[in-house]
C-alpha positions in Angstrom: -22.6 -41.7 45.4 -22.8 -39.0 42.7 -24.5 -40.2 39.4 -20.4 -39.2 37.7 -18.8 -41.6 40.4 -21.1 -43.7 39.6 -20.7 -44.1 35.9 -16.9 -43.7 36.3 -17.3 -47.3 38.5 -19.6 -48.9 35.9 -16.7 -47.9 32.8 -14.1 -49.7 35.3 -16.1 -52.4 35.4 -16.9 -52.6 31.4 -13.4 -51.8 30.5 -12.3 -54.5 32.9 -14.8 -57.4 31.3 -13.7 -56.3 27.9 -10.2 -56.5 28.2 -10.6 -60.1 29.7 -12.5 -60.9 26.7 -9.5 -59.8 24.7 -7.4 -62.1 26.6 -9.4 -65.0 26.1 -10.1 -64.3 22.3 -5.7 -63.9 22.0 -5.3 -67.2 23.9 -7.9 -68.9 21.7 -5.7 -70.0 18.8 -2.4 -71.4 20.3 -5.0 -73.0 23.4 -6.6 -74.8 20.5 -3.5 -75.8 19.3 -2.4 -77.5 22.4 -5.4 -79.3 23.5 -6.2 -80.4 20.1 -5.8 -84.0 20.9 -7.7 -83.4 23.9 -10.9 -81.4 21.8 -11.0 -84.6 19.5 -11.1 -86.9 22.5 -14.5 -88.8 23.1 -14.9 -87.6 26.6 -14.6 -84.1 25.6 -17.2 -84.7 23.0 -19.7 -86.5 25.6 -18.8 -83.2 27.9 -19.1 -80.6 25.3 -22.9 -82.5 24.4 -24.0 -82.3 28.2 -22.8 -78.8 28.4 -24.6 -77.3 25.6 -27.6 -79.4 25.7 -28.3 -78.1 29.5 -27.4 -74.2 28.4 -29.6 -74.5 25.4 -32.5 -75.6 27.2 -31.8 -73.4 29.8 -31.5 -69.6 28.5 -34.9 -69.4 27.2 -36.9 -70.2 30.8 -33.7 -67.5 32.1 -34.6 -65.0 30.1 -38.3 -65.3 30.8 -37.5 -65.5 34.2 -35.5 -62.1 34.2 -38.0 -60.5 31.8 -41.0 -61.3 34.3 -38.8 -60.4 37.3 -37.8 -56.9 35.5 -41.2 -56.2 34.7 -42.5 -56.9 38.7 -39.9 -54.5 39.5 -40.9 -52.0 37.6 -44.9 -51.8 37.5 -45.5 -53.4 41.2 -44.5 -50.9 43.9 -43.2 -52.2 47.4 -45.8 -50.1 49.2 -48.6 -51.3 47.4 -47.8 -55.2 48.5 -47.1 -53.8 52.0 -50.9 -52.6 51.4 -52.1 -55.6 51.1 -50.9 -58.1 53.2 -52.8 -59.2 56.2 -52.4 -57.2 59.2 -51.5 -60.2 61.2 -48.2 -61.8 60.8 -49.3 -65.4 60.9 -51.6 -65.2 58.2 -49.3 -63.3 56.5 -46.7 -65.3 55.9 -48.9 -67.9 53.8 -50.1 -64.4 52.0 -46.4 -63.9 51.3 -45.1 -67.4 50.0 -48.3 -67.4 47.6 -47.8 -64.0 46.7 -44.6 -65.2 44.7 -47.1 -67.4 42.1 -48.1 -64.0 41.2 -45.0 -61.9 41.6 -42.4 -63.9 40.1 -38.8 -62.5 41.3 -35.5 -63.9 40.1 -33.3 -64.5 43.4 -30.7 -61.9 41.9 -33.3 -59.4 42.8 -35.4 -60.6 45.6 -32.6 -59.6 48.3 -33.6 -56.0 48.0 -36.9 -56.4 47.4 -37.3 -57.9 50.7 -35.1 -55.3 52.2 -37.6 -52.5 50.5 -40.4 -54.4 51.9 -39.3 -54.1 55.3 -38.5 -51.0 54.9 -42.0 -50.3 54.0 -43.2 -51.7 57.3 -43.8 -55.0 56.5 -43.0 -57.1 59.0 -38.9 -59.0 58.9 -40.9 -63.2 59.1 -43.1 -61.9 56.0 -40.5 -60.1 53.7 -38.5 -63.6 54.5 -41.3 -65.5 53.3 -41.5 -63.3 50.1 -37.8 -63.7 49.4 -37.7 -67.2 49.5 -41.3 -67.9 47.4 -40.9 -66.0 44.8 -37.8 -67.7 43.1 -39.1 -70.8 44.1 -42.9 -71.5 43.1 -43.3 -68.6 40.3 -45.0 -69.6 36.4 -41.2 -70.0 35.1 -40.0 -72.3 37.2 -43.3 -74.3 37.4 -43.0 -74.4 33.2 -39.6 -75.1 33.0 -39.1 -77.8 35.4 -42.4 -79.6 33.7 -40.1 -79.5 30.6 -37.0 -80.1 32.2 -38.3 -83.4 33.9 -40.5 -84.3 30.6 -44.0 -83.4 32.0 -43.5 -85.4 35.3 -46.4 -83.9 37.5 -45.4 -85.3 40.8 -42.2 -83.6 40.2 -43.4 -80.1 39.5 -46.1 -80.5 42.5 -43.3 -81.8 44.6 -40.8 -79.2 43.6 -44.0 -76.5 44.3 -44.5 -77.8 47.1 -41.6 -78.3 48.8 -40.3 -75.0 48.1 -43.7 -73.2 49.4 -43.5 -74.8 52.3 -39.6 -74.0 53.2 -40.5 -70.5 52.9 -43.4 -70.2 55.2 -41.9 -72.4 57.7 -39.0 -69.9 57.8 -41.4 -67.6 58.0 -43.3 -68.4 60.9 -39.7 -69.7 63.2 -39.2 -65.8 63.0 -42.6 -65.0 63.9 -42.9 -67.4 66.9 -39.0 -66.9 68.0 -38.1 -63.5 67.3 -40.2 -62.7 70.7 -39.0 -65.6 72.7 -35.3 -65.6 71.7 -33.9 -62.3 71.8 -29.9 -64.0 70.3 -32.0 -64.3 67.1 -30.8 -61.8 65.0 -33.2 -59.8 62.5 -32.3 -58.0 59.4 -30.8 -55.1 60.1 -32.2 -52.6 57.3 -29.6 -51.2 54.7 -30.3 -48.4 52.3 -30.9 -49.5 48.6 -30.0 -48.5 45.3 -32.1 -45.7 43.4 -32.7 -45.0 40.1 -31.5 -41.8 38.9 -34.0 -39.4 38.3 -35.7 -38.7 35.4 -35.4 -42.6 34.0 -38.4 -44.3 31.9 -40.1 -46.9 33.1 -38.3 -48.7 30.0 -35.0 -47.2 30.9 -35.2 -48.8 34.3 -36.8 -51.9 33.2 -33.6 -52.7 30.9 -31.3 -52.2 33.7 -33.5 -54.1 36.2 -33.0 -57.3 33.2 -29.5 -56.5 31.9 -28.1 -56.5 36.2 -30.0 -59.7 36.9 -29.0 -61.2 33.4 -25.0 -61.4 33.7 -24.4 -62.9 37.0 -27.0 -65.4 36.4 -25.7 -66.6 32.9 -22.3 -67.0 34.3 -23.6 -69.3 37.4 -25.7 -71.5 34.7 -23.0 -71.6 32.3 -20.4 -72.4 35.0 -23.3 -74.7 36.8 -23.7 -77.0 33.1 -20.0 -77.3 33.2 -19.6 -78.7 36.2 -22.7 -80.9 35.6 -21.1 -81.7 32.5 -17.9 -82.6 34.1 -19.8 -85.1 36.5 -21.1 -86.8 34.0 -17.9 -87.3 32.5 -14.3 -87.3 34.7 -15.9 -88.4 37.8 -15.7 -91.9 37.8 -18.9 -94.3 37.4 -18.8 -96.0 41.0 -17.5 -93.1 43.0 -21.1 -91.0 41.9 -22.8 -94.6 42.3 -21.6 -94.9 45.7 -22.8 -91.4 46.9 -25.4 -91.6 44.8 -26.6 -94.4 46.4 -26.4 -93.7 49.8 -29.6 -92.4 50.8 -28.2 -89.6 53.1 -24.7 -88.6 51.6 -27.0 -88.3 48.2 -28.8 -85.4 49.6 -25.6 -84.0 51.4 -24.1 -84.2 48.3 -26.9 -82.3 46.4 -27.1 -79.6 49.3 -23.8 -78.3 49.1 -23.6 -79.0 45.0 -26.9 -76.3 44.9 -25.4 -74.2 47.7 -21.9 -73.9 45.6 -23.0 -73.4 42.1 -25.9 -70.9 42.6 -28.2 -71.8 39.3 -30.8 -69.0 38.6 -33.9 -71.3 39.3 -35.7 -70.9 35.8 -32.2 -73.3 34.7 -31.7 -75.5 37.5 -34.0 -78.0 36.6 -32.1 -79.2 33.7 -28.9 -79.1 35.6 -30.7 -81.6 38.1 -32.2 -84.0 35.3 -28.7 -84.3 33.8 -27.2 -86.0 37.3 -28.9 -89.2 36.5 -27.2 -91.8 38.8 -29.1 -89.7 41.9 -32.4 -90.4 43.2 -35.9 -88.2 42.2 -35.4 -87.2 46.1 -32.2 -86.0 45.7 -32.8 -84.2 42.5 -35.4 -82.7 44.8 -33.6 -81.2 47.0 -31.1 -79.8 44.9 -33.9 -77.9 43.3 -35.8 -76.5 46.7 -32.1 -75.7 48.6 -30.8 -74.4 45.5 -33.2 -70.8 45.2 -33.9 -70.6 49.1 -29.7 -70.2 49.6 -26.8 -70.4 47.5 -23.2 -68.7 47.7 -24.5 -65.6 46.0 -27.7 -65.2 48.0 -25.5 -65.5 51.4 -23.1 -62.9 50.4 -26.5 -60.7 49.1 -28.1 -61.2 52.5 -24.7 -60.6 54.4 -24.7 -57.4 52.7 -28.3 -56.1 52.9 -29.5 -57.6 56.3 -25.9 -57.8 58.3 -23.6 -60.3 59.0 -25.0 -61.4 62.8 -28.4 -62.2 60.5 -27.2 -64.2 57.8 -24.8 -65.9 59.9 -27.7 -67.2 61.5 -30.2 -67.4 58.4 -28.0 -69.4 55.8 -27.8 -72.5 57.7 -31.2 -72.9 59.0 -32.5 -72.2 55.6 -30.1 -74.7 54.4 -31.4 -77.3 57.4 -35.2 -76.9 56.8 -34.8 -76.7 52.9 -33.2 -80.3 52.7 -35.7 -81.3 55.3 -38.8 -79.9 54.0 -37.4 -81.8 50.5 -37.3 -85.2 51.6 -39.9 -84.7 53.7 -42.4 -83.7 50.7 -40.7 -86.3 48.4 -40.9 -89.1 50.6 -45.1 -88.1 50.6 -45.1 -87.3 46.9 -42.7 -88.9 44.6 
């Protein structure tokens, strides 16, 4: 793709945005108009409070998120972690789930990192093991699920945990099947983007933060609504009754985290604001929720091939939930 092509597709894409903007500015007045006795309502009120509360807490740990995951993008270079992983693929994969403490990558992004990191050489179970960490277990999540679930430390160590352990269990099923099961698919490499030549370090760190930012506000903001809504129009004994069975809870949780695909610096005070579930729940909405979601099947579909991810999404899904109640049934 030439750079002019290139820039022709990102007008489109502007034009397109602003234009809906428009629209929903012009609709604005007589919309307010018409659901006037519906604003004024007390439910609306109770729904408007959740919303804002959970987006409000949530943008500050989203934007540290992005700025820490822009910044690893930037200054860290793929071959240099290729560099330093161990040489065997077993002890690798703990190297790689740890390696996300350190290298903190919003999930928007860690798709094609991992893709560059095979490409580098690194071997398919480890840059796995990467891309599912380092959403998962990095300093922003950590900090903003202690704050989300007021300072609870069993909940942070579970959540840690949990989600550490989901990744390098992934990890090693592709080291110990890929040689014994040949139907297991692998990623099949795709080329990447590249930044034009002649970009700053700056330059390329702003676009890194601006791509990852957008699609990851809308999913929070679209996320707190739909937790808002819970709280609100879904009647009291129909969440009690799920929420209350042990099993369809979790279910429940699964595919809520799979659908709504919260960045995971926010998700935490999505998942404080459902309170008729359980703390086991709640956990595994957190730990499925950055190991696979909607967008991150699609992302994976796209870099790695369909055969792969039709294959990966569900047994991430599988050992995610499991590893959850497994970990909160030791923990919480």
């Amino acid at each position: 793709m030439t750079t002019t092509t290139a820039e022709t597709r990102s007008t489109g894409r502007g034009d397109w945005q602003g234009w809906l903007v428009v629209g929903l500015l012009l609709l604005a007045v007589p919309a307010e108009r018409l659901l006037g006795d519906l604003l004024a309502a007390s439910a609306f009120q109770t729904w408007a409070t959740v919303f804002l509360a959970v987006v409000v807490q949530s943008i500050p740990f989203l934007v540290l998120g992005i700025v820490l995951s822009g910044l690893i993008s930037v200054l860290l270079s793929e071959r240099l972690v290729a560099r330093v992983m161990p040489k065997r693929t077993a002890l690798a994969v703990p190297f790689a789930g740890l390696a996300g403490v350190a290298l903190p990558t919003c999930e928007c992004a860690v798709v094609p990192v991992a893709n560059g990191l095979t490409r580098r050489g690194l071997p398919p179970a480890v840059a796995l093991t990467f891309m599912l960490a380092a959403p998962a277990v990095n300093p922003a999540v950590i900090v903003s699920t202690a704050v989300a679930f007021g300072g609870r430390v069993d909940m942070v160590a579970a959540r840690f945990v949990a989600s550490l352990l989901t990744a390098m269990v992934i990890g090693w099923i592709y080291v110990w099947a890929a040689a014994r099961f040949p139907a297991l698919k692998l990623p099949t490499l795709r080329d990447r983007l590249h930044h034009h030549d002649g970009e700053s370090r700056w330059e390329r760190f702003l676009a890194a933060a601006w791509h990852d930012f957008l699609p990851a506000a809308a999913f929070l903001v679209l996320g707190a609504m739909i937790a808002a809504a819970i709280n609100v129009l879904v009647p009291v004994q129909w969440v009690e009754a799920v929420a209350g069975h042990p099993f369809l809870a979790v279910l429940a949780l699964t595919v809520f985290a799979f659908v709504i695909a919260l960045c995971s610096e926010a998700d935490a005070f999505v998942a404080v604001s459902l309170t008729a579930f359980s703390d086991t729940a709640k956990l595994v909405f957190l730990v499925v929720g950055p190991a696979m979601d909607i967008k991150l099947a699609a992302m994976e579909a796209g870099q790695f091939g369909r055969a792969f991810a039709v294959q990966f999404v569900p047994l991430v899904l599988v050992v995610a939930a499991t590893t959850a109640c497994l970990v909160a049934w030791v923990i919480l």
